[in-house]
C-alpha positions, -999 to 999 in steps of 0.1 A, spaced: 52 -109 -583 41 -77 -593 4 -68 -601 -7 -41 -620 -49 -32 -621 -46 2 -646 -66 -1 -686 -64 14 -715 -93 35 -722 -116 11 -746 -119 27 -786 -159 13 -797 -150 26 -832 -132 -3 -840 -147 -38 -830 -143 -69 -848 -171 -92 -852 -160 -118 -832 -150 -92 -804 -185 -76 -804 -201 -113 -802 -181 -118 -774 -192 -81 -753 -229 -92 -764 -221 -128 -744 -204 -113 -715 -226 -75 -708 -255 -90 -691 -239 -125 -678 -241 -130 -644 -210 -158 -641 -187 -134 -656 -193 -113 -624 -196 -140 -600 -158 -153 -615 -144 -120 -605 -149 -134 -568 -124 -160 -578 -96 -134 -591 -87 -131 -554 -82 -163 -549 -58 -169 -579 -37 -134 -571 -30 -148 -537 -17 -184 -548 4 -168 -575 17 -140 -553 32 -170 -533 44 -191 -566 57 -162 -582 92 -140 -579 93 -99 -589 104 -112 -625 71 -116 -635 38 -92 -638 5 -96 -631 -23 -72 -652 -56 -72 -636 -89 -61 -655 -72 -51 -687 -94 -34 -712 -79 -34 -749 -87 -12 -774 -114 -21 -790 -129 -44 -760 -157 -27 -735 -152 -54 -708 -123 -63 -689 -100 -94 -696 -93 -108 -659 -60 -113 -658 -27 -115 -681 3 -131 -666 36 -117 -683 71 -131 -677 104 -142 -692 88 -175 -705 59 -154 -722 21 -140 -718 -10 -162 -706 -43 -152 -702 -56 -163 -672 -93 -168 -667 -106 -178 -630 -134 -193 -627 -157 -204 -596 -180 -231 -610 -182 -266 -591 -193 -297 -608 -184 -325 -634 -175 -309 -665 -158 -323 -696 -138 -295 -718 -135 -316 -757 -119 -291 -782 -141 -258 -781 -168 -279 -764 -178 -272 -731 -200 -298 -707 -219 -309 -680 -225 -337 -662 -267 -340 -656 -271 -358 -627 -307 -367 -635 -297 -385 -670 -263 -392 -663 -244 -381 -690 -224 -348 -707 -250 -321 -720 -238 -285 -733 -231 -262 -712 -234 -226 -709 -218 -200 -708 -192 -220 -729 -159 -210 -711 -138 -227 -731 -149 -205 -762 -148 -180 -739 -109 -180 -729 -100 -190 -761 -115 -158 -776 -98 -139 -746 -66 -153 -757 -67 -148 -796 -81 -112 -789 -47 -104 -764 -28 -122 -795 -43 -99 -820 -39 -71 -799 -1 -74 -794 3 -84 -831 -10 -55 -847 13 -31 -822 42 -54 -837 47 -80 -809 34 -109 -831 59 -137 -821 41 -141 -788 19 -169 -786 -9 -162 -761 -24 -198 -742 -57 -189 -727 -56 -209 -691 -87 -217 -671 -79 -218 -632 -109 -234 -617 -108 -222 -575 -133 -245 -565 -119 -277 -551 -153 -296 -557 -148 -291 -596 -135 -321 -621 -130 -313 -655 -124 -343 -680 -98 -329 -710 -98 -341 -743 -77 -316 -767 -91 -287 -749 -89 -253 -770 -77 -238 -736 -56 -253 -711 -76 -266 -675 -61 -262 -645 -78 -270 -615 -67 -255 -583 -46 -279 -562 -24 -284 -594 -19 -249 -600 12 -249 -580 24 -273 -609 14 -253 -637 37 -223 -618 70 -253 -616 63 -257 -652 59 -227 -664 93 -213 -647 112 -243 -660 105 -227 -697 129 -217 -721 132 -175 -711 118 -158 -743 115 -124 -731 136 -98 -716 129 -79 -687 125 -45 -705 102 -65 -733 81 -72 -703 80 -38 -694 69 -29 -726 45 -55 -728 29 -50 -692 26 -9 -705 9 -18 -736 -19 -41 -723 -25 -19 -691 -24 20 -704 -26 13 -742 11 27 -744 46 15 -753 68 28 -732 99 15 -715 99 34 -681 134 45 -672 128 34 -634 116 0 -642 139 -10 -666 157 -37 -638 140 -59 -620 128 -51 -585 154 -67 -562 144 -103 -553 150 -120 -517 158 -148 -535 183 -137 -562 217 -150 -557 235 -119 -567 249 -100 -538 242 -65 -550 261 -51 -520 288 -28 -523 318 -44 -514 341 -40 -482 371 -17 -485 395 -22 -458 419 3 -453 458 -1 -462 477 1 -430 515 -1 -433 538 -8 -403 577 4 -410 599 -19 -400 621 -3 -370 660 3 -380 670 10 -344 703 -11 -336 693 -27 -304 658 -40 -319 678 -56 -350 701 -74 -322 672 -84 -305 660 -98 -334 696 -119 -340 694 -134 -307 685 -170 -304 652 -173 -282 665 -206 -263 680 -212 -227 706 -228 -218 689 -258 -207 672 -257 -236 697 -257 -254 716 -288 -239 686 -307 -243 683 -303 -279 721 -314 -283 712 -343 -263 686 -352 -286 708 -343 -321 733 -368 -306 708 -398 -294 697 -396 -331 729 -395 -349 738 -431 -322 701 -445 -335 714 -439 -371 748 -456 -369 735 -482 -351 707 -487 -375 734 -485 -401 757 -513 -381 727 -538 -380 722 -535 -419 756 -544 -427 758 -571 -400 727 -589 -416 739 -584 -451 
C-alpha cells in the first residue's frame, strides 16, 4: 500500500455552514488530537492488509476545510474515509446518535464529542468535494476504526460504519472482494485531487507499482540462440550410418528368438483347430 501525507492548501473564502460548524467542533477539541495517536496504529495494520493497488492519503486538507481529514483510503473498489479513534468503553452508535454506557446509572447517556456525526460529516464533505470537481459517482462511507481493544460498540443503523480493531482484518477481505469500480489512473487522479488540490494524471504513476504478489511475470523472456549443425555428406560417415549396429552373436540370438515365436504361433494355431 502506498501512503501519501501532502494537502492542498485550505481556501477560508468559501466554507459551508455545516463545514464551518464542523472546524468550530474540532479547533479546540482535545480527542481529535489524542485520535491522531491512533493513525499509527491503523497505517500499520493496513500496510500489512493492503497490496500497492491501493493509496493511502494521510491529513488531507480540502479546500475550503482548515483541519485535516485523517485518512482517505482509495482503491479499485472505491474511496472511504477512515476515521481512527482511541476511545475505550461501552458505546452504542444508533443512527447519528452517539453513546455511553454510565457505569454509575447503568444505562446509554449522550456522548460527546459525537463521532459518529463527526465521520459522517467527514465523509459527505470528501463526497462534496469530489462532486463538485466532477467525480460525483463516488459514494464516500465514513468508517470508524476503534484501536483500542477494550472498546464495544453496540450498532443499530449506524450513519457510519464501526469497525473495531480485531475485525479490521475482515473489513480489508471484504472490501477487496468488491466489484472494481475504479481504474488505476482514476485513482491517480483521485489520490492527486484530495492531496495537492490538483487533477493530474502523473505520467510515472500511471501503472501500478510492481506487486510481490502479482501473478504476471513481467520478465523479459529467454532467447536462446539458433544453433544449426550440418549434417556431414562425407561417404564413409553415410556408410557408417548404413551399417547395422549388431554382432554376430547378436544377431543369431535374435534369429533364435524370431523362430521360437513363429513355433509358439503354429503351435498355438494347431491346438485351436484340434479343440474345435
Amino acid at each position: 500500500m502506498k501512503v501519501v501525507g501532502e494537502s492542498a492548501q485550505a481556501d477560508k473564502s468559501r466554507l459551508p455552514e455545516p463545514l464551518a460548524r464542523l472546524v468550530e467542533t474540532l479547533k479546540y477539541d482535545r480527542e481529535w488530537l489524542k485520535d491522531t495517536r491512533a493513525q499509527e496504529i491503523v497505517v500499520g495494520a493496513l500496510n500489512k492488509l493492503l497490496d500497492n493497488h491501493y493509496v493511502l492519503i494521510r491529513n488531507a486538507t480540502l479546500e475550503g476545510l482548515e483541519l485535516p481529514i485523517p485518512l482517505i483510503l482509495v482503491g479499485p473498489p472505491g474511496v472511504w474515509v477512515l476515521y481512527p479513534s482511541a476511545l475505550r468503553g461501552i458505546y452504542r452508535a444508533n443512527g447519528a446518535e452517539w453513546e455511553e454506557m454510565n457505569d454509575r446509572r447503568k444505562r446509554y447517556i449522550p456522548s460527546r464529542p459525537n463521532i459518529i456525526n463527526r465521520a459522517s460529516l467527514i465523509g459527505t464533505a470528501v463526497e462534496t468535494y469530489l462532486s463538485e470537481h466532477g467525480f460525483s459517482q463516488y459514494k464516500i462511507e465514513p468508517v470508524i476504526v476503534f484501536t483500542d481493544p477494550g472498546t464495544h460498540v453496540e450498532s443499530v443503523n449506524p450513519s457510519a460504519r464501526i469497525v473495531l480493531m480485531d475485525a479490521l482484518d475482515r473489513f480489508v477481505t471484504n472490501l477487496m472482494k468488491s466489484a472494481l469500480i475504479i481504474s488505476w489512473k482514476e485513482t491517480q487522479i483521485l489520490v492527486n485531487l484530495l492531496s495537492k488540490g490538483a487533477i493530474i494524471a502523473e505520467e510515472e504513476s500511471l501503472e501500478p507499482i510492481r506487486d510481490a504478489f502479482s501473478f504476471i511475470d513481467e520478465r523479459e523472456p529467454v532467447r536462446f540462440p539458433e544453433v544449426s549443425i550440418p549434417l556431414p555428406h562425407d561417404e564413409k560417415v553415410v556408410k557408417a550410418f548404413k551399417k547395422v549396429p549388431f554382432t554376430n552373436r547378436q544377431l543369431l540370438f535374435l534369429g533364435c528368438m524370431i523362430i521360437v515365436n513363429i513355433l509358439l504361433l503354429v503351435g498355438f494355431v494347431v491346438l485351436i483347430l484340434i479343440l474345435s
